[in-house]
C-alpha positions as CSV (number, residue, x, y, z in Angstrom):
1,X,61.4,-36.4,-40.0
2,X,60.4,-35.8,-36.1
3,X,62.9,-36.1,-33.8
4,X,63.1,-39.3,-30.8
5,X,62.9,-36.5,-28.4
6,X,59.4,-35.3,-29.8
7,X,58.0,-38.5,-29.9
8,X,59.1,-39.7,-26.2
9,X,57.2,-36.2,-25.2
10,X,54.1,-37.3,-27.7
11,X,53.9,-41.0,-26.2
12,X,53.7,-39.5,-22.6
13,X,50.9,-37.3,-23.6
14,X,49.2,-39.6,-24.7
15,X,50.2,-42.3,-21.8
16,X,48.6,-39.5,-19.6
17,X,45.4,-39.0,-21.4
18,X,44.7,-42.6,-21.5
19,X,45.2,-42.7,-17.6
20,X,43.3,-39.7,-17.0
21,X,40.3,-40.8,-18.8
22,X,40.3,-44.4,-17.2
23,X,40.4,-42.3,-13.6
24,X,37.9,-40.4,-14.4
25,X,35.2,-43.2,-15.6
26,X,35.8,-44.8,-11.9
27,X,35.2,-41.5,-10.4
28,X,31.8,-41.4,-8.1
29,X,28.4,-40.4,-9.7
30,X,26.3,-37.7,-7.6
31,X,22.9,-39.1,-6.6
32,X,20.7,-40.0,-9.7
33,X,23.6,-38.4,-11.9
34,X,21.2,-35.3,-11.0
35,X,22.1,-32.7,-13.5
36,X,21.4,-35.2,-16.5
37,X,18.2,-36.6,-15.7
38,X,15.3,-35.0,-17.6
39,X,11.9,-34.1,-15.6
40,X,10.2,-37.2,-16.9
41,X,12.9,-39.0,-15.2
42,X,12.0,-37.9,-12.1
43,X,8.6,-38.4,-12.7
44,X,8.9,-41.9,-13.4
45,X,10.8,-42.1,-10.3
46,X,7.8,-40.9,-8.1
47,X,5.2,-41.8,-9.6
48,X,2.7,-43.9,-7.3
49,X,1.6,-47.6,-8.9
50,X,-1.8,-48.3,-7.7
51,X,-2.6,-47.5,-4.0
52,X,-0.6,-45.7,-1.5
53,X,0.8,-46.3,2.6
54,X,-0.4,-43.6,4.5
55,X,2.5,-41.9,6.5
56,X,1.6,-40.3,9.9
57,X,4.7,-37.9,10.2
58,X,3.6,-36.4,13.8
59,X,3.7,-40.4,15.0
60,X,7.0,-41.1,13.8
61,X,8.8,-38.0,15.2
62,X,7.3,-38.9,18.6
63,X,8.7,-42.3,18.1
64,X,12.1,-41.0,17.1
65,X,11.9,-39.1,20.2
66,X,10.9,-41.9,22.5
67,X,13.3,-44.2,21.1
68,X,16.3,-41.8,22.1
69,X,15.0,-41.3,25.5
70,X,16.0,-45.6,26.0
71,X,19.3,-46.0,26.3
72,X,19.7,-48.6,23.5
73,X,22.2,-50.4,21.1
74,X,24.8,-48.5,19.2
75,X,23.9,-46.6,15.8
76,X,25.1,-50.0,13.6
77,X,22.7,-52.5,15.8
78,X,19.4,-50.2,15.9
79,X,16.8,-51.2,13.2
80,X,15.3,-49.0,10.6
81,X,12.9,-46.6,12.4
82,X,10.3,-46.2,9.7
83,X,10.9,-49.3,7.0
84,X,7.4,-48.8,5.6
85,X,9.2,-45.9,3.9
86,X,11.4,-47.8,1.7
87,X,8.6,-49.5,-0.2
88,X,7.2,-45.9,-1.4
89,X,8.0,-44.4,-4.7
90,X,11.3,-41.8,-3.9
91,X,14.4,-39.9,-5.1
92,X,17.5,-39.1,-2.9
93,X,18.1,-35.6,-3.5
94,X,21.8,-34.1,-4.0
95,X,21.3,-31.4,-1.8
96,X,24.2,-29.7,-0.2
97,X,24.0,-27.4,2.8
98,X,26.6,-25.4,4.6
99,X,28.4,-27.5,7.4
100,X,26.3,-28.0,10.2
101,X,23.5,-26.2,9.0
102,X,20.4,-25.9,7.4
103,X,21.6,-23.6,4.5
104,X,21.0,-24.7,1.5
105,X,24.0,-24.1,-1.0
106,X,23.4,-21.8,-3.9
107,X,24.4,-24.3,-6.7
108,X,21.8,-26.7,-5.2
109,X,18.6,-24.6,-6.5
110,X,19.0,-26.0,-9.8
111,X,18.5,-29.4,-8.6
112,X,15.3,-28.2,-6.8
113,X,13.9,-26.5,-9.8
114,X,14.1,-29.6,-11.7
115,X,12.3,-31.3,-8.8
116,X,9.6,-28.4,-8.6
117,X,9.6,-29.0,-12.7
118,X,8.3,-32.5,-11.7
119,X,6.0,-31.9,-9.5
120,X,4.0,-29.9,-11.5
121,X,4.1,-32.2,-14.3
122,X,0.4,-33.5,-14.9
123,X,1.2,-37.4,-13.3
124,X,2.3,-35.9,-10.2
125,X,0.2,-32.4,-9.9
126,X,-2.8,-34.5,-7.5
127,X,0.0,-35.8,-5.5
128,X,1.9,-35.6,-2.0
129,X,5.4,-35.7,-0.6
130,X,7.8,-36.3,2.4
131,X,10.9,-35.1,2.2
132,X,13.0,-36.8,4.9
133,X,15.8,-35.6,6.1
134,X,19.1,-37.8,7.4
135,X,22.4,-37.3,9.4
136,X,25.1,-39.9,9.9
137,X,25.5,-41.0,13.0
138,X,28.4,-38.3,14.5
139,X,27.7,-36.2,17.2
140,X,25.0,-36.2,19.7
141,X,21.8,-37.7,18.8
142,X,19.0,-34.9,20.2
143,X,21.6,-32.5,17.6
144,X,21.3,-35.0,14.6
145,X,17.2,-35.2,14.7
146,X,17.0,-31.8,15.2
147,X,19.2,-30.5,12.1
148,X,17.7,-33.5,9.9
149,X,14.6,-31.8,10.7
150,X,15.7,-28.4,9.9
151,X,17.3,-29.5,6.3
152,X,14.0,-31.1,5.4
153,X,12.5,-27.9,6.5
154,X,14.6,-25.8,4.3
155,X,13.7,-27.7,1.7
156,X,10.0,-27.6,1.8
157,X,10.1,-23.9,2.2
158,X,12.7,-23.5,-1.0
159,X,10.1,-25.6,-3.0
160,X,7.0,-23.7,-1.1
161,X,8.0,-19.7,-1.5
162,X,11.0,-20.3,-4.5
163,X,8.9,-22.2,-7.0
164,X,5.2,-21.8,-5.7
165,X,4.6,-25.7,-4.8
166,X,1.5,-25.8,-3.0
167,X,2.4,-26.4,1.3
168,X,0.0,-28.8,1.5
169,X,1.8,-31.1,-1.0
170,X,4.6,-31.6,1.6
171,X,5.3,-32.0,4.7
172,X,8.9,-32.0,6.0
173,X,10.7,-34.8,8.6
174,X,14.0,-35.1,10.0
175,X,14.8,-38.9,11.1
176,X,18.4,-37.3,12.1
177,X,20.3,-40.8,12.5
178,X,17.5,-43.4,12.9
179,X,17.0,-44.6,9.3
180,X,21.2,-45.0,8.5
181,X,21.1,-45.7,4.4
182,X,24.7,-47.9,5.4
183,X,24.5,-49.3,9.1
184,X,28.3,-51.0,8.7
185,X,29.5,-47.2,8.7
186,X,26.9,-45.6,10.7
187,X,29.2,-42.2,10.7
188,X,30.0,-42.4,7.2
189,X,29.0,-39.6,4.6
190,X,26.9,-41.7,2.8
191,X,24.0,-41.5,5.4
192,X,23.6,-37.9,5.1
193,X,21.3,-37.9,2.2
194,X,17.3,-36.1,1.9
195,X,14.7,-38.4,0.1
196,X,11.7,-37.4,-1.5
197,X,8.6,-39.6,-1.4
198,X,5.6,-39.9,-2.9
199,X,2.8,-40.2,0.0
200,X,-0.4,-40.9,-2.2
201,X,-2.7,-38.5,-3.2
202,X,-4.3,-35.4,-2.2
């Protein structure tokens, strides 16, 4: 016969599991729940129904630049900088870099060698990409293009000399804090974020 003491002990055990596992289902998901998609799931994320918007990257830098030469409205009242963007097949990656750099974090390879898997999957092996860089909107501004630019960067050349993805495939922009993914909280987290998109075909 167990004793009251034992079971008092075994009902907050199991008072604890039962509040650990309902904490831990309304914990955030990482982008795409990353690490359990398969490689056809990021090909069917990217790949490009019918025809495609051609994306003139040089143009759109010189914009972002003109557009920060103006002295304009703050980061929650500009509007999107390149929209035509959003209608294009695309992933946001989970990428992490050091803090205020361009270094990408070892434990973030294995996200990018799932990626390269996709790209050289047969739907998407004629195909292009962007991948965009973002910042929230802390700092200075010039500072914010300019490291968006060098994250995108990174990535391309991970994907270029790591896993062999042909450099003509993609081309790398930095949109710093002109596209904000939330606008309401223009410096929060949530707008630094890369995307990948699918820019038609070679």
């Amino acid at each position: 016969m167990r004793s009251a003491g034992k079971d008092i002990w075994l009902m907050r055990y199991l008072t604890f599991g039962l509040w650990l596992a309902v904490s831990i289902s309304f914990l955030p998901v990482p982008s795409y729940a990353q690490s359990r998609l398969r490689t056809d799931d990021f090909v069917d994320a990217l790949r490009v129904p019918g025809s495609s918007v051609d994306i003139d990257v040089k143009e759109i830098h010189e914009r972002a630049l003109e557009r920060m030469k103006k002295p304009g409205p703050k980061p929650q009242d500009r509007p999107g900088l390149v929209d035509e963007l959003n209608a294009l097949p695309q992933l946001t990656l989970d990428i992490q870099f050091n803090s205020d750099s361009a270094i990408i974090r070892p434990e973030s390879y294995k996200t990018l060698g799932r990626i390269a898997e996709a790209l050289y999957h047969p739907y998407l092996l004629d195909h292009k990409f962007l991948v965009v860089g973002h910042i929230e909107a802390t700092g200075k501004r010039q500072n914010n293009l300019d490291l968006s630019q060098k994250r995108a960067a990174a990535i391309r050349e991970a994907l270029v000399t790591t896993f062999r993805i042909s450099p003509q495939r993609i081309v790398a922009l930095g949109l710093g804090e002109e596209q904000l993914q939330d606008r309401a909280k223009a410096g929060a987290p949530v707008n630094r974020r890369v995307q990948l998109i699918a820019n038609g075909k070679r």
